[in-house]
Each structure stands twice: as C-alpha cells, then as structure tokens.
N, C-alpha and C positions, 0 to 999 in steps of 0.2 A: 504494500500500500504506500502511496506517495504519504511522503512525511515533512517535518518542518524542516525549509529550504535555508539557504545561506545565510550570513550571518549581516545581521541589518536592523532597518528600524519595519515593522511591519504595516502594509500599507492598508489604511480602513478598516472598512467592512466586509472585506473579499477575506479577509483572512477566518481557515476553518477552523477554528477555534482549535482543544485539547481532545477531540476524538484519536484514535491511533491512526485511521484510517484519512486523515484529512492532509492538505496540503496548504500551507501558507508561502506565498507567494512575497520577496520582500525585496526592498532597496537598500543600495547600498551607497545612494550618494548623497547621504547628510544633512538635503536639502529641510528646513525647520520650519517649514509650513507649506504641506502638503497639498497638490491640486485633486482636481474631481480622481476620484477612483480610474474612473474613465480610459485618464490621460497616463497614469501608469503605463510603462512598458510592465509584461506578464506574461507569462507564458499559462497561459486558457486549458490547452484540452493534451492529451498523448492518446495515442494509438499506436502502440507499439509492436502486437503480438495478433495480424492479422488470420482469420484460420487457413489464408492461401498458402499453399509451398513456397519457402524463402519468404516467410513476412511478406510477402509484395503489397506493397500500396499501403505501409505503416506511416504516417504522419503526426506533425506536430501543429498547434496552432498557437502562434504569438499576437500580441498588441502591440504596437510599435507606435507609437505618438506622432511622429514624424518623421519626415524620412531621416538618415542619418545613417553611420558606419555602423551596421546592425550586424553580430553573427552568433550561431552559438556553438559549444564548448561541453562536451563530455570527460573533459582532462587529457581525454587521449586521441577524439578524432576533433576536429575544426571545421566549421563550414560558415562561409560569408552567405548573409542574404542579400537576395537582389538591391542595388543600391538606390532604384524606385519604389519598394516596398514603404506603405506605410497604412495603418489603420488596422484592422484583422486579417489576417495572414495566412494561412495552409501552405505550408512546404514540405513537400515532399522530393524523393528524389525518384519517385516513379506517379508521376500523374496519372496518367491513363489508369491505372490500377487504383489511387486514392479518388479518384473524383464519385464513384457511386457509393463509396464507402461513406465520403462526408454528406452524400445526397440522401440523408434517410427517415426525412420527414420528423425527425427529433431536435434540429438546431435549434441552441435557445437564443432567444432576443435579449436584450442588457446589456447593462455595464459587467455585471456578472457571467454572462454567456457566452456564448460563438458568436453569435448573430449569422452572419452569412459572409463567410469567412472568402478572401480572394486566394486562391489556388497558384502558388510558385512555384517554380523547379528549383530547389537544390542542387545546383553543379558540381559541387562538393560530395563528399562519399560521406555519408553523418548516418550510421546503422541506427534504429532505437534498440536496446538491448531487452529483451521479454523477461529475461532474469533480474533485471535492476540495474536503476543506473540513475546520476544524476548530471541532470540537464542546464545549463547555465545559458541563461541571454544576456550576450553582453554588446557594450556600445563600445566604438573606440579602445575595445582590450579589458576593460572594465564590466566585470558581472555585475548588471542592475536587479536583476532574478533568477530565481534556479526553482527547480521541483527536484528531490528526491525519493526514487521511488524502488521497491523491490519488486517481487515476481508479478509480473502482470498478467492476468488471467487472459486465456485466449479468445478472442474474440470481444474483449469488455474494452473501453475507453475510460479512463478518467480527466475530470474537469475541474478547473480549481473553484467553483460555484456549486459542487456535488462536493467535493471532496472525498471522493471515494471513486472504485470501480465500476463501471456499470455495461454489461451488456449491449451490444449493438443492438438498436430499436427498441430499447428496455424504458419506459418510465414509470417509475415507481407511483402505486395506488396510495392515496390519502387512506389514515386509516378511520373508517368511516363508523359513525356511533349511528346505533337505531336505540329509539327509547320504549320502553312497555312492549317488545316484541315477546311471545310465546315461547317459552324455553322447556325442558327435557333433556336433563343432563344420564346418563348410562354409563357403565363401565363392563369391560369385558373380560374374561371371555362367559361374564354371567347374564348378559342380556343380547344374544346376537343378532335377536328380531327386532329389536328396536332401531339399529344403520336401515335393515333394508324393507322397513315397513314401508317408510313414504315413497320409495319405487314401487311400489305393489298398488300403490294406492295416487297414482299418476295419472293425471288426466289430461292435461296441455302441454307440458314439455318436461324431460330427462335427461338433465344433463349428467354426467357423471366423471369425474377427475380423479386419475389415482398415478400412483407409481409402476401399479402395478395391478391386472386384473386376471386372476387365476381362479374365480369361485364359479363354481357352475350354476350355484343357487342365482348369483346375480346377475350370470349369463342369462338364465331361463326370465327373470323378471325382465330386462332389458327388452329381449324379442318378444316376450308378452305385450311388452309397451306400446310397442312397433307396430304390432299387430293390431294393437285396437286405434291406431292411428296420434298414437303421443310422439313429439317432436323428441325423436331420440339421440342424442352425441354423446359419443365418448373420447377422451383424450388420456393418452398413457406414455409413461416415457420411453423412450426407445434401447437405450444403453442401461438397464438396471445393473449394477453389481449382481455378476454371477450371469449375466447376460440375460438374454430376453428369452422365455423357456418357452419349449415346443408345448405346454398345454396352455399359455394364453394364446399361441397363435392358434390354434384349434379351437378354443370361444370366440376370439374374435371371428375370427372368420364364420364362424356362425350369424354370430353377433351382425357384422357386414351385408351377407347374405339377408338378412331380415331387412335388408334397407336402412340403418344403422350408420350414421356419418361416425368413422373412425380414424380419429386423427394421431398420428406419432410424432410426439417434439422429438427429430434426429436429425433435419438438415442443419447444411450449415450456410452461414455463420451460425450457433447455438446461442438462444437470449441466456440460458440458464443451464449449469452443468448438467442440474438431474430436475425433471419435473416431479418431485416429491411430494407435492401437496395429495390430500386426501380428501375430496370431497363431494356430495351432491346435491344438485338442483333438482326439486321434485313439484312442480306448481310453487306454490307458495312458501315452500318449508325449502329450509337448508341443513344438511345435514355435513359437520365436521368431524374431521377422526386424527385421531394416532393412528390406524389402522390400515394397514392397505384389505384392497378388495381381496381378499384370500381365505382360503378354510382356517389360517393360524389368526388372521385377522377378524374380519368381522364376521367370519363363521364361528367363533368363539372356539376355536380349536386348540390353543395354545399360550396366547400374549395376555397381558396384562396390558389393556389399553381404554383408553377415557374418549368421549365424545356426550355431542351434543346435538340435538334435533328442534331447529327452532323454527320460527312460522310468522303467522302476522304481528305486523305492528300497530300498538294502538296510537304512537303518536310519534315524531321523530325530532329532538331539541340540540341532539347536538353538545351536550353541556362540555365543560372546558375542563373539568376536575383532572383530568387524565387526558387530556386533550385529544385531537381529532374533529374533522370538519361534521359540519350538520348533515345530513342524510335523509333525504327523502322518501328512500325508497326503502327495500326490506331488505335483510341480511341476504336473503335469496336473491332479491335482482341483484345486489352490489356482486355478488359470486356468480351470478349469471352472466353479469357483464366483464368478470375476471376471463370465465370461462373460454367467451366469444375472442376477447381480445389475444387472447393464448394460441384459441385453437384455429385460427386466421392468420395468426402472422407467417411468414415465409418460412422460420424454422418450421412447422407442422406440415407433416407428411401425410398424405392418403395412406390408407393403411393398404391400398393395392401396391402404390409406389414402395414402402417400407420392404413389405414382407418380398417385392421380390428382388430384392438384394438381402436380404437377414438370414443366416444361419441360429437357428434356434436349438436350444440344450434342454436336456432334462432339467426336471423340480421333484422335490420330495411334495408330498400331501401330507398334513396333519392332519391324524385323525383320534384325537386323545378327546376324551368329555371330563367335564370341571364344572362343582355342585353351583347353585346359584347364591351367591350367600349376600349381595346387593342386589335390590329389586330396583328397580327407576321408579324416584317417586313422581306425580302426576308431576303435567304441566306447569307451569308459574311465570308472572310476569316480570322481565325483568329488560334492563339495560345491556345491550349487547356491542362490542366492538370489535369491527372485523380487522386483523392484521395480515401483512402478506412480509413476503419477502421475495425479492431483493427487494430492500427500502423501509419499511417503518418498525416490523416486526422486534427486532433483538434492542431496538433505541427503546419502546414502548413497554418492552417487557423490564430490563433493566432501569427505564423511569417508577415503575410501581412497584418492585421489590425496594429503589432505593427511598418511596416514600410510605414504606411500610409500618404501621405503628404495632401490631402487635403478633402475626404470624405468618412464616413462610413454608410452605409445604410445596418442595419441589421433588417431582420423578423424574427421570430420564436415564435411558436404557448405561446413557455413558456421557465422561464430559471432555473438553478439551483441556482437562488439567487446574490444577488449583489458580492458576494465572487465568485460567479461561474467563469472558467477559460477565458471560450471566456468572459465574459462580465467583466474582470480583466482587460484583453486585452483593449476591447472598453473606459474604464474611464482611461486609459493611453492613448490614444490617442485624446480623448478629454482635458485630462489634460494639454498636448504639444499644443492645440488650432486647432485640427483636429475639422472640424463640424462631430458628431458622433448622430445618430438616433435610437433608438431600436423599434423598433414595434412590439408589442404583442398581444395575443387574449384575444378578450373580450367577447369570451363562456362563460356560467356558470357556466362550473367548471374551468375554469381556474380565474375568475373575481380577487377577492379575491387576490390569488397569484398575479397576475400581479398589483394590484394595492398597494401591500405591496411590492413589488417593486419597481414603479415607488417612491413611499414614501421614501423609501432606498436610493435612487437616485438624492429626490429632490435638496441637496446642492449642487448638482454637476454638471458640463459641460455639460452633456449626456442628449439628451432629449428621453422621454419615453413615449410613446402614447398607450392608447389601443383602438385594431380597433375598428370602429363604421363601420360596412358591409352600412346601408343607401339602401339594396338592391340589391347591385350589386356584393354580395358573401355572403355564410353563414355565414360561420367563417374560420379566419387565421390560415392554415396547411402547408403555407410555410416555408422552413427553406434555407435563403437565403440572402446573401453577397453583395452590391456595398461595392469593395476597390477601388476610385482614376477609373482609367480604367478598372476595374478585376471585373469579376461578376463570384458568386460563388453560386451553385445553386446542390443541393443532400438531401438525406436522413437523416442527421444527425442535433438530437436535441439537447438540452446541457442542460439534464439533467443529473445526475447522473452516472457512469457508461457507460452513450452510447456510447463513445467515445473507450472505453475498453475493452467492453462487450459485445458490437452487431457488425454483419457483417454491414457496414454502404457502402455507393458511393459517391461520390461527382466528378462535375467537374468545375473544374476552367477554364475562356475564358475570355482572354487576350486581349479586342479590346473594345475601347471608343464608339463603337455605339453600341454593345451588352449591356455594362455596360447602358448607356444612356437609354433604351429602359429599363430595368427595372426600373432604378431611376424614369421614368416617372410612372410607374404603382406605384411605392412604395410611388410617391407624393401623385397619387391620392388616394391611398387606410390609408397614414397618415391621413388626415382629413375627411375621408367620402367621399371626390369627391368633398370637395369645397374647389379648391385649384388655386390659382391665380399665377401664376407665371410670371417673366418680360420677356418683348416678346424679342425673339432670342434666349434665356438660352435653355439648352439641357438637361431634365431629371431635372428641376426642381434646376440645380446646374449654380450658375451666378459667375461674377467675381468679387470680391469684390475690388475694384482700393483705392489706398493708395499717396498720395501725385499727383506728377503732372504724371499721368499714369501707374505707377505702377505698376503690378498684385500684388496684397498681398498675395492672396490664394482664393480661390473656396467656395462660402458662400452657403449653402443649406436651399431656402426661403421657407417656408412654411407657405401659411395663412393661 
C-alpha cells in the first residue's frame, strides 16, 4: 500500500491522513503560505501492475502547475516529461496500450481527482515496479513529491484522493442504513431452512450470490423458480481455492438449462480477487450468510455459521450514530442493485463462455447431522446497515468495536495475526476495560495458527478460545460481531487482503435482542456447550453492580 511520501511540509486536505493504507503526497520547497490545493504539483493516481503480459500500458498520473523542467525519479531509472506538459498529465511509455485502461468510465473530477487526464509519451525507459517502489516528481532536480508504495495488487490502481488500492472499474458502495426493516437473525448448522426458505417462497425475482454453489437442494429451488416464471440470476466466482469442482459445474448447468442467467467473475482485468460475498435477493427479503451455498454450508452439514433474513422497511432515516448515507430503499434492493452492478461488468463471464475453457476437480460432500440447540427467534424490527467490501466494510467495522462501551463478541474461523487490523481494534477496547472475546477455529489446519495467537495475546485483556464443536458443529466458519446492541454478521474474514481484494457483504442490525440471541449461541459454542450463566442475564452478558447499585458496565461470564 502507498505510504507516507518524502520528507516535507504536507500539502492541505489531499493528505490521507494515519490509515496504513493511504498516501500523502508532500512539498518540499518551504514555501510558508501555501496556494489552492489545486496548484500543487502531485502525483494523482499509479497503475502499475496491469493484468496484460509485460505490465503493458502501466501508467502514472501527475499535476504539474505549469509548464517547467518536470521529471520523475525512482532512484534508479530517470525520465524527463514533455517540456509542454502542464495541468493533469498521463504518461506512459506505451500509449496505445494505457489509453482504454485510463478510458473507464470511473475518472474523478476535482482538485482531489484525475479529472480527465492528457495522455504523454515517456521517451524515457521509467518501468512502475508491481512489487514496490517509490516515485519522486521532481522540478529542476528537486523532488516537490513522491508516493511510496509496496506490492501493488494486479489489476487495482491507487489515487492519492482514495488513498488506497482499488480495482479497475471498482467504486466503492456507501454503506447504506434502512430503518425499522424486518429482521430474523439464524445460526447454523441448527436452522438450515431458514437461508433457503425465501427462494422457495419467490415470486418476482432471485437473485443469488455466492463463492461458491454446490447444494442441490438450492439447485432444485432455483429451477423451481425459473419455472414458474421468477427472474432468476446467479453469480459465482470463478477461481475458488481448490479450484472450481466438477459438481457445481453439473448444477449449474442445470441450473442454465432452466433458463437461469449465470454469471462467473473470471475475466480479466478482475475488479476483485475472489467474489466471496454470500448472499440472496428473494422479492423483498434479503438474505446474508457466513455461508457458502453448500451441504457444509447452508445445508447445515458441518460449519458453525450466522446469518440473517431480513424484509420490509417501515421507514428509512438514515441516522449518523455509526454513520452511513440515508436509504430509501430496502436492504434487498440496495443488494439487488450490488448484484446487477457485479454481474454486468466486463469481468463476469456467461457461464457458457466460463465453462468452456474450465477444467473442473473433485469436492468432498458433507454429510454429518448436528442437534438443533438455537431455534431462530421470530421476526423483529430493527435498524439495518448494509457493508461491502472493497471500501467501507473493515473502516465501519473497526469504527464500532473502537466505540464500544460494554461488549465484544467476535468469531472468525482465523485472523491475520495479533497486528491484524480488526483484532488492533479489539485489544483497544479491551485495553479501555470493554469485556472483548475472540473465538477461533480449532480445524487442523487452522490449530496451530490460532493457538500462536491466543499465545500472542496471552498478557493481554482479550480473551481467546479455540472452538471445541463437542458435537454440535464441525468446525467455526462464522465470521461475526456482538458490539454492545449491534450484531454484525457477513462474509468477511480478516485475513490478508480480504478487506481490499475481495467483493465481500456484510450486514449490521441494530437491536438488543438480535444482538442477544447471538451472544447466547456464541456463549454456548465458547466453551463447548458447558456454559452456566446467572439466571435472568440475556446472551450470557450480566451487570456487573459497583458500590450501592451502580451499573459499572456489562461483564461477559463465561464458565
């Protein structure tokens, strides 16, 4: 990720503040009253790691104030720009190859932006390095700015106005709040009718989004659909870890066959590494998951996974508390319209085009059953806010852990380490004297990691468990949030990358007895199911009382 550039005074409000991920852009000639943002020389945007053979057509884009002895400087190569350059710039030293790259209906307008950048040749040899490198524009031999950056993801640009990486054709969704919408929170593998009731129960359109579709039960609902004339799509990624297995090619093609638009993110350029996200559009209901479409998934054959099944809205306000724009519409159309925009753009493949280039591989099937020991309780109305990723997801999630007043209840099968950012997050909040919980898996191949974790962790406030199933799940493939009253319940893991790299969903729901109702599954599945908690508490979370009545804060007992 580009990081903070040369050494200077930094210019305005272009600079991206203390994210890792950001780049600040700075001067270095002393000047003590600074003109419009504007008028800065900058260096704007990089494109360094295009997905053609040889990088071809990687470019940079500068500001240049006026014309002047412009060039820039990687320490080791040198290139002069044209000495009639001036204004917003694109140089490359393969035009032909950069001009549909920069033509892609995303350039932003501003002082902050690209705007609509004029395209030079480089006569000069100036490689961008995909692995890392840092960038100097300089005037007259003098560096006025630099970006420094390391591995740059393939196919992603970053801008110093994003301050981050981002995909060709990518812009990131607002994360959008509905208010009083219909909620029905689940967990599995103890409720597996409740992901694929609202396909059963579809009557104008099914959309369905997964990483992965290997169940036959939602093969068969899908052509049901089709058949009685429901607008049916599905979109699935192309490249899963472990590759794309010869029994999803065999539903889909079913699936197809029913008239069935099936799309595969695998072209390229690719907006997102992995289309990871979990979820469907059913009429008016949306349904989110941990889960992929699978027998271990939402056949409740194996995982320990959380979702949510939500519906109309009674009103939509938008509020600021956790921020996120107003919403007018329902959690369903805002995922409808995720949907559409995914399964349209140029990476998505016909599934006739996919499959005849794909070599397909075996899959094991899960076929284990596991007691019901969480029922889902009815419906309720509540506050809902949709996140995605690439873009607001891991900023939104790490705002409400670090404004947590009294508990943090997180799962996830595995993390990126004690440095990693949500779990940075979580030991700040335990540090302020939040009760904070992590829950990780205790599969075989994750063992190991998770227990050089917990290790990492021991000195610290944060308690760290790895699941013991005892029976009543395989193993831990939730990835899921109690904050306080907020339960936070999607696709998104925190490893590496996910947050930046994969198309991810999440939804945040805003109400103490959705939150509740997981804390109790997350008590029982912290200790195996032997979990004793004091009679009246709700979700395993009691009041901890301080002098003569008190409340001190919210203590989470776990025997």
């Amino acid at each position: 990720m580009p990081v903070a550039a040369a050494a200077g005074t930094e210019i305005g409000s272009e600079a991206a503040g203390t994210d890792p991920g950001g780049a600040v852009a700075q001067s270095s000639d002393g000047t003590a009253n600074r003109t419009l943002v504007a008028e800065q020389p900058r260096i704007l945007e990089l494109f360094p790691n295009p997905t053609a053979a040889g990088n071809r057509g990687e470019y940079l884009v500068v500001r240049l104030p006026e014309r002047g002895n412009w060039s820039l400087s990687d320490g080791y190569y040198e290139a002069d720009i044209p000495a009639n350059a001036s204004g917003v710039v694109a140089l490359s030293m393969d035009p032909a190859n950069s001009t549909p790259l920069l033509d892609d209906g995303t350039t932003a307008a501003g002082t902050g932006g690209v705007g609509d950048p004029e395209l030079r040749t480089l006569d000069d040899h100036f490689p961008l390095a995909a692995s890392g490198d840092r960038i100097e524009l300089r005037r007259n031999g003098t560096a006025v700015a630099a970006v420094e950056y390391d591995r740059a993801p393939e196919g992603h640009r970053w801008r110093a106005d994003w301050g981050e990486w981002r995909p060709r054709g990518h812009e990131p969704q607002a994360a959008m709040r509905t208010a009083n919408a219909t909620v029905r929170p689940f967990v599995l593998p103890d409720s597996p009718d409740v992901p694929v009731e609202p396909l059963r129960a579809a009557d104008d359109r099914l959309l369905l989004a997964g990483y992965t579709l290997e169940s036959e039960r939602v093969a068969d609902l899908l052509v049901a659909a089709a058949d009685r004339g429901v607008e049916v799509r599905v979109l699935v990624e192309g490249s899963p870890v472990g590759g794309f297995s010869a029994r999803s090619a065999r539903l889909l093609d079913r699936i197809a066959a029913a008239g069935v638009e099936v799309r595969v993110l695998d072209a390229d350029p690719e907006r997102f590494r992995f289309h990871h996200a979990k979820y469907a559009v059913a009429d008016d209901r949306a349904v989110v998951l941990t889960e992929n479409w699978k027998a271990s998934g939402t056949g409740g054959r194996t995982n320990r996974g959380w979702g949510v099944v939500t519906g109309e809205s009674g009103s939509s306000d938008g509020g600021e508390a956790t921020g996120g724009d107003v919403d007018d519409e329902t959690a369903a159309d805002d995922l409808a319209a995720l949907f559409r925009e995914d399964a349209t753009a140029p990476d998505a493949r016909t599934w006739s085009s996919f499959r005849s280039d794909t070599e397909f591989h075996g899959s094991g099937t899960a076929n284990a059953s596991y007691p019901t020991r969480f029922e889902p309780p009815s419906a309720t109305g509540a506050d809902v806010q949709l996140l995605t990723a690439p873009g607001n997801a891991a900023d939104r999630l790490v705002a409400r852990i670090d404004a947590a007043d009294d508990r943090v209840l997180a799962v996830v099968p595995r993390t990126g380490g004690p440095d990693d950012r949500i779990v940075r997050a979580l030991r700040r909040a335990a540090d302020r004297g939040v009760d904070v919980h992590l829950l990780v898996s205790g599969a075989w191949y994750d063992r190991e990691t998770n227990r050089a974790l917990r290790a990492a962790l021991a000195d610290e406030p944060i308690e760290v468990a790895i699941a013991e199933p005892r029976g009543r799940f395989g193993k831990v493939h939730a990835k899921g949030l109690v904050v306080d009253d907020t339960a936070v319940v999607g696709s998104l893991n925190w490893n590496e990358g996910a947050a930046t790299e994969n198309r991810e969903v999440l939804l945040a729901v805003e109400d103490e007895s959705v939150a509740d109702f997981y804390a109790r599954a997350y008590a029982a599945d912290w200790r195996g199911g032997g979990v004793h908690l004091p009679v009246g508490l709700l979700g395993g979370v009691g009041l901890a009382f301080a002098g003569a009545g008190a409340v001190a804060r919210r203590e989470v007992a776990f025997a």
